[in-house]
VOGU-3710 file (C-alpha; in Angstrom, 3 decimals, decimal comma):
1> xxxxxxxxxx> 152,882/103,429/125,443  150,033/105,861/125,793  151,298/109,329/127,963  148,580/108,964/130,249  148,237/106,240/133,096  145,213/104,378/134,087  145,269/106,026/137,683  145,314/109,302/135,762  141,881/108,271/133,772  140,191/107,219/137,195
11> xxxxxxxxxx> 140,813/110,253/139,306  139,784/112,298/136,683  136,384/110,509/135,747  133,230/112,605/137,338  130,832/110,734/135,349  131,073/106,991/134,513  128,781/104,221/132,638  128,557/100,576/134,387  127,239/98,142/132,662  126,605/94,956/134,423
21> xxxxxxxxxx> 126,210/91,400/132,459  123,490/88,504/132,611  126,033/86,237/133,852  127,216/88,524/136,750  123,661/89,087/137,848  122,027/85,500/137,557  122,551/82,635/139,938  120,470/79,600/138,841  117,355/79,948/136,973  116,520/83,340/138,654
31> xxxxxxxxxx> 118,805/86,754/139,490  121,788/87,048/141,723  120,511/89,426/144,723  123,567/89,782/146,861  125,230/90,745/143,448  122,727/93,717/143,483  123,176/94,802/146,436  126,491/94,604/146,671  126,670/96,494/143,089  124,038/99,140/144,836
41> xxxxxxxxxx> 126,153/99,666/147,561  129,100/100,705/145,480  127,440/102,975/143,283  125,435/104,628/146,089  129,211/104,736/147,476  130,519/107,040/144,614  128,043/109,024/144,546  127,924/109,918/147,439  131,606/110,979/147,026  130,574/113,161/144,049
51> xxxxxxxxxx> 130,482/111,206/141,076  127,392/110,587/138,206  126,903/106,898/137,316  124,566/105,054/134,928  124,030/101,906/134,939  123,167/99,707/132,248  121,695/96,307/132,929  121,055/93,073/132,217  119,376/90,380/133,837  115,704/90,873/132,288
61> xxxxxxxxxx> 115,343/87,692/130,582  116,640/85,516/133,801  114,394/87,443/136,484  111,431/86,853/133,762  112,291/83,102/133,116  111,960/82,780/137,104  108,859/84,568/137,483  107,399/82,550/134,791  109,103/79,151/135,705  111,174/78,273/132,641
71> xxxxxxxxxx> 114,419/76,157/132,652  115,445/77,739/129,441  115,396/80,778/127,601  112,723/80,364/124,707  114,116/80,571/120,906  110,959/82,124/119,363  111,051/85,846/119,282  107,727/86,720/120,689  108,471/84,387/123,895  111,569/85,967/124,540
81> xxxxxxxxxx> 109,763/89,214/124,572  106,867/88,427/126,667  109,409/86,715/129,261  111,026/90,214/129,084  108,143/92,167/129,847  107,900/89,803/132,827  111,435/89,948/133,909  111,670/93,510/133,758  109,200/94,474/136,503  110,667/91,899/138,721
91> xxxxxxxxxx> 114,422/93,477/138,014  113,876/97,339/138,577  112,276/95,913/141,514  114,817/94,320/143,120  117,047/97,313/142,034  114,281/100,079/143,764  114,903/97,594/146,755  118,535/97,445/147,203  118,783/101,042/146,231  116,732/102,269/148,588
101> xxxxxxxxxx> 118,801/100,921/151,348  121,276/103,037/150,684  118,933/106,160/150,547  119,184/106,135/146,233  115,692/106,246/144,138  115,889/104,362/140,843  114,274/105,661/137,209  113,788/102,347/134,360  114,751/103,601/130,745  114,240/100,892/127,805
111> xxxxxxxxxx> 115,790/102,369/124,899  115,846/101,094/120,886  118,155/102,057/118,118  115,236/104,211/116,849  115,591/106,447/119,935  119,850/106,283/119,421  119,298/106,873/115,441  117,075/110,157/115,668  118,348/113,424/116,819  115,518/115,098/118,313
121> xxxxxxxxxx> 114,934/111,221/120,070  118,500/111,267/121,052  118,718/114,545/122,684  115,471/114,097/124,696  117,022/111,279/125,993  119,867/112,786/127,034  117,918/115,753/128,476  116,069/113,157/130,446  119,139/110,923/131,066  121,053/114,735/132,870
131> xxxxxxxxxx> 117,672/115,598/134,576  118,083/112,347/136,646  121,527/112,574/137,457  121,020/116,400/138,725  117,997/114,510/140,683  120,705/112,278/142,122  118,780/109,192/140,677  119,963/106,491/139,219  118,673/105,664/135,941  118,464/101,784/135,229
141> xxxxxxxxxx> 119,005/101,258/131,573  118,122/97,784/129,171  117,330/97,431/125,337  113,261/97,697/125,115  114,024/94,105/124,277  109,703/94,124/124,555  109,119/95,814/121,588  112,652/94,401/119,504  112,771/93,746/115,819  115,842/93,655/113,543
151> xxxxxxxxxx> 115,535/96,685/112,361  115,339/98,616/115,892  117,514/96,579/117,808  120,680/97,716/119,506  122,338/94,791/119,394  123,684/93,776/122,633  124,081/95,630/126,084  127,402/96,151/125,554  126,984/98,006/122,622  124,160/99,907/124,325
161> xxxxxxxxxx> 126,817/101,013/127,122  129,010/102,573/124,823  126,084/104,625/123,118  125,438/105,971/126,229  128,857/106,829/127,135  129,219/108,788/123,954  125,505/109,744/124,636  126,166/111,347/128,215  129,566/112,406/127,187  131,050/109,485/130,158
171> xxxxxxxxxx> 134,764/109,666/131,134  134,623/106,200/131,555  132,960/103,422/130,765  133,203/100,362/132,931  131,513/96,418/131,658  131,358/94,185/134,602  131,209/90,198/133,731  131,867/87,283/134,746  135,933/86,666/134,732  138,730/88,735/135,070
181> xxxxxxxxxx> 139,026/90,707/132,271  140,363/90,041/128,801  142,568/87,013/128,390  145,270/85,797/125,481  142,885/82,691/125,384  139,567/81,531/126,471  140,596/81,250/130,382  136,859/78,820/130,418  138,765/76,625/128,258  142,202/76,884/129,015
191> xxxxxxxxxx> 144,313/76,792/132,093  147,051/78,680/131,206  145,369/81,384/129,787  146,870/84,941/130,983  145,094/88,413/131,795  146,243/91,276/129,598  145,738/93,730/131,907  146,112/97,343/129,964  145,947/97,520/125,954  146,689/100,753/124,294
201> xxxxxxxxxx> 146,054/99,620/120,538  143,112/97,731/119,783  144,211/95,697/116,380  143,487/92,483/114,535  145,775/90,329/117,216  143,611/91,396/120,352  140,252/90,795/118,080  141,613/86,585/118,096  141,862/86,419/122,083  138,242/87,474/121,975
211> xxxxxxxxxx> 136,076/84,921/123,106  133,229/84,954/120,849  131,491/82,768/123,049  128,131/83,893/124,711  126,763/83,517/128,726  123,870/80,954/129,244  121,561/83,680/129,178  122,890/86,895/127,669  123,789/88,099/123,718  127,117/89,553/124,135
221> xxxxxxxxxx> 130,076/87,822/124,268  134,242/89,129/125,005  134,125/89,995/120,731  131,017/92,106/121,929  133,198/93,921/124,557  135,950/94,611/122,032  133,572/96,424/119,800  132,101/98,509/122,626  136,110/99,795/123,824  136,341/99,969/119,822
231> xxxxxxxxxx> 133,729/102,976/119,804  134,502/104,396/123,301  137,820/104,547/122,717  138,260/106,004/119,403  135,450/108,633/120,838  138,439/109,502/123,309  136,989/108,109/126,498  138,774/104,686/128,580  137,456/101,768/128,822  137,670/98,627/131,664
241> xxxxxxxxxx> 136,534/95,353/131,579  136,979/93,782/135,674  134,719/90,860/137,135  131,392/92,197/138,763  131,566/89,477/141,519  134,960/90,726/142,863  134,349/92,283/146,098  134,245/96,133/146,007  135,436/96,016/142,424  133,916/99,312/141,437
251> xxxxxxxxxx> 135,721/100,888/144,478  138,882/99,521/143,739  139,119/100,671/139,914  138,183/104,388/141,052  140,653/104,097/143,644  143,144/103,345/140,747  143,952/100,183/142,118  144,788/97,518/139,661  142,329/95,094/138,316  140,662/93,907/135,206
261> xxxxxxxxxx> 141,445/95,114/131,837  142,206/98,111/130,700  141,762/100,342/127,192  143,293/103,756/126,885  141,824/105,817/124,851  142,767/107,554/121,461  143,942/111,165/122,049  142,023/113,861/121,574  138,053/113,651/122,357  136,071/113,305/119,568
271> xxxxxxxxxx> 132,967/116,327/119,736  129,513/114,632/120,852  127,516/114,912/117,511  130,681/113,534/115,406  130,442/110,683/118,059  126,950/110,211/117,209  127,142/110,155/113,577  130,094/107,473/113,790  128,920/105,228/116,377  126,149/105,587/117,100
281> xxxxxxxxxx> 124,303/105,973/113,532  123,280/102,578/111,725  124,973/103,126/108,190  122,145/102,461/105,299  124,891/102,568/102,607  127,867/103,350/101,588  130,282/105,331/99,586  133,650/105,093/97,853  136,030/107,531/97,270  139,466/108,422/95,085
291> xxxxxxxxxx> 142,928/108,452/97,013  143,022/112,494/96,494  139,263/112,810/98,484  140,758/110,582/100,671  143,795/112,901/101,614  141,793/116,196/101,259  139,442/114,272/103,812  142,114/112,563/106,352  145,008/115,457/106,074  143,052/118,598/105,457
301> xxxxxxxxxx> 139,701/118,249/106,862  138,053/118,945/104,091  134,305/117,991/102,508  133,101/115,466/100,132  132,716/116,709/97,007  131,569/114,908/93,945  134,728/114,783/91,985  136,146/112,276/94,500  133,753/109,825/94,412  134,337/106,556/92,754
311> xxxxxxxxxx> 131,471/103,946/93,945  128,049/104,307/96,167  126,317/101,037/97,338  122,931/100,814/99,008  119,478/102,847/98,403  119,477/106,064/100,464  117,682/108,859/101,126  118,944/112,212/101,975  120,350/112,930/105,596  120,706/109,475/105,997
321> xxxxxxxxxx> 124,668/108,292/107,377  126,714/106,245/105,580  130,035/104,997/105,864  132,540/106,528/103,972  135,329/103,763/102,269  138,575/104,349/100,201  139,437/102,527/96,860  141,304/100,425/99,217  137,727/98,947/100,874  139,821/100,556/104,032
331> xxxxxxxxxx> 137,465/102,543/106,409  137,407/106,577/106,336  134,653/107,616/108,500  130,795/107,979/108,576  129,075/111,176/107,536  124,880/112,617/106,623  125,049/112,823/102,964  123,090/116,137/101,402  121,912/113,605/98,014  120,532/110,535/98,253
341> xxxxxxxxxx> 122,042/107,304/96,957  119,942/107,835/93,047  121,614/111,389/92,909  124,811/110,556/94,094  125,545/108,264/91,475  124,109/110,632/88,632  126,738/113,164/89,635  129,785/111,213/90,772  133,038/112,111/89,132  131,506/115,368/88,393
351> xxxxxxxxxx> 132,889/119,212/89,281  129,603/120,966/91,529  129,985/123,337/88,472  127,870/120,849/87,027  125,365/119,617/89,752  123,004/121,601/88,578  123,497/120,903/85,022  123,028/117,185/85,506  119,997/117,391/88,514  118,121/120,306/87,191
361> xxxxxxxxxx> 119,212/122,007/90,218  122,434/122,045/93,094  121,109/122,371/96,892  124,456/121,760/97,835  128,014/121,839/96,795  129,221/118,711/98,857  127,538/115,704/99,004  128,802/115,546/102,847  129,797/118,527/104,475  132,899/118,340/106,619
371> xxxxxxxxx> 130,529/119,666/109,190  128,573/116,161/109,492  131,610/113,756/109,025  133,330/111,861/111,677  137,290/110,202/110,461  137,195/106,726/112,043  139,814/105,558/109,537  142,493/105,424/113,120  140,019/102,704/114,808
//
């Protein structure tokens, strides 16, 4: 059992991500409004006691679908955007509006991987993201879902909650949905199906009670959720998943009062650019490596030299991340590699004595410098 208690975590969280689901926020065709304002309320509740809170929303797609008068959410990509666009006026509207009754101004930030994947993109947001919280705004955050292709998409809101976190450095991050928290077994399907209400090791068994069934209207499902506490958690920072239509349920988890579920983090808080280069970084390849760069690695914090690698799959270019993997397929970490994937491979197995031998030249000694590697290989 982890040292620390949950009512530990909450009283000392100052800043704290909420991210609130499709299904919490939608009633019918259109959005839930005494959902938002009872969610506005809360928030403008803690801060007013002193704490910094993001919040990360969904609910585009429904407010645009009733603006536009659809029954169902389209399945071509270009629809779903435009009824995006649409729904995303009409949402940090009604946000402005129940904000502003409790004396709270509102900013809208739509974010892509793009601005999560580069580090001068990533900072400015972050500078941006700090300027409004020392404004005592609240920023409003969504996937640019208007502009989303494959290749720049986040994924699901979940997933964008826990870049943030990591992002904004969070004590907490908080996913508000539509039932009680995590459950052995699908609690929409079965009766008997029991809350789990704290978890301290996230393994293969808690992965199968994961629903990996979606809302009517949104992307993420329970799996979704598990993947998010999988990031924040390793990072070092809790994790709670509670029902956002439980009265005063933000309240009552900073009160430390029971409710929802619970992840404690791994100890020790992982520093913010490692964070970002292990989950928040889309891998473009990846490479392999011998049992004894594997222990210099794990045990002795050490670089990535040539010598130790075995294998290197995908077409890279320099500075890009990859995901670093043991003989064993198991995980290691994530790192910025100094060679691209063509180089790598010419000088695999090799001592740097002869990098420059074999490229005409040696830049570098390691091929990732302990510097710009992250050890995920506890997740």
């Amino acid at each position: 059992m982890p040292k620390m208690d949950r009512k530990t975590c909450f009283r000392n969280t100052r800043r704290l991500v909420v991210k609130v689901g499709s299904n919490v926020l939608t009633r019918g065709s259109g959005l839930n409004l005494p959902v938002i304002y009872a969610l506005s309320e809360q928030i403008s509740s803690l801060m007013d006691a002193g704490l910094e809170v993001l919040l990360v929303s969904s609910g585009a797609m429904a407010s645009g679908m009733k603006k536009i008068g659809l029954d169902r959410r389209p399945d071509e990509i270009p629809k779903r955007q435009a009824v995006s666009a649409v729904g995303q006026a009409g949402l940090i509207r009604e946000y402005e509006k129940a904000f502003q009754v409790y004396g709270r101004k509102v900013a809208q930030i739509l974010l892509t991987s793009e601005d999560m994947d580069d580090r001068e993109r990533y900072l400015n947001s972050r500078n941006t993201l700090n300027t409004l919280i020392d404004w005592r705004i609240v920023p409003v955050i969504n996937e640019n879902d208007t502009i989303m292709v494959e290749e720049i998409k986040v994924g699901d809101n979940d997933n964008l909650a826990a870049m943030i976190t990591l992002l904004m450095d969070a004590d907490l991050l908080v996913l508000l949905t539509d039932i009680d928290g995590l459950f052995n077994r699908d609690p929409r399907v079965h009766a008997s199906a029991r809350l789990i209400p704290e978890i301290a090791v996230l393994d293969g068994e808690i992965e199968k009670m994961a629903s990996d069934i979606p809302g009517p209207l949104g992307r993420g499902g329970m799996s979704s959720k598990i993947k998010a506490a999988r990031k924040v958690t390793a990072a070092g920072v809790p994790m709670v998943i509670a029902n956002g239509a439980r009265h005063d349920i933000l309240k009552t988890l900073m009160a430390g009062e029971e409710g929802g579920t619970f992840f404690f983090p791994r100890k020790g808080r992982l520093a913010s650019r490692k964070s970002w280069i292990a989950y928040t970084l889309k891998p473009k390849g990846v490479i392999r490596i011998d049992a004894g760069a594997t222990n210099a690695i794990v045990e002795n914090g050490k670089s990535l030299l040539p010598s130790g690698i075995v294998g290197v799959e995908g077409d890279f270019q320099q500075g890009a991340p990859v995901t670093l993997k043991s003989a064993e397929n198991e995980k290691i970490g994530a790192g910025l590699v100094n060679y691209g994937a063509a180089d790598i491979r010419k000088i695999m197995g090799l001592k740097t004595r002869d990098i420059a031998q074999c490229l005409g030249e040696k830049p570098y000694d390691e091929v990732i410098h302990r510097d710009n590697l992250a050890l995920t290989y506890l997740d």
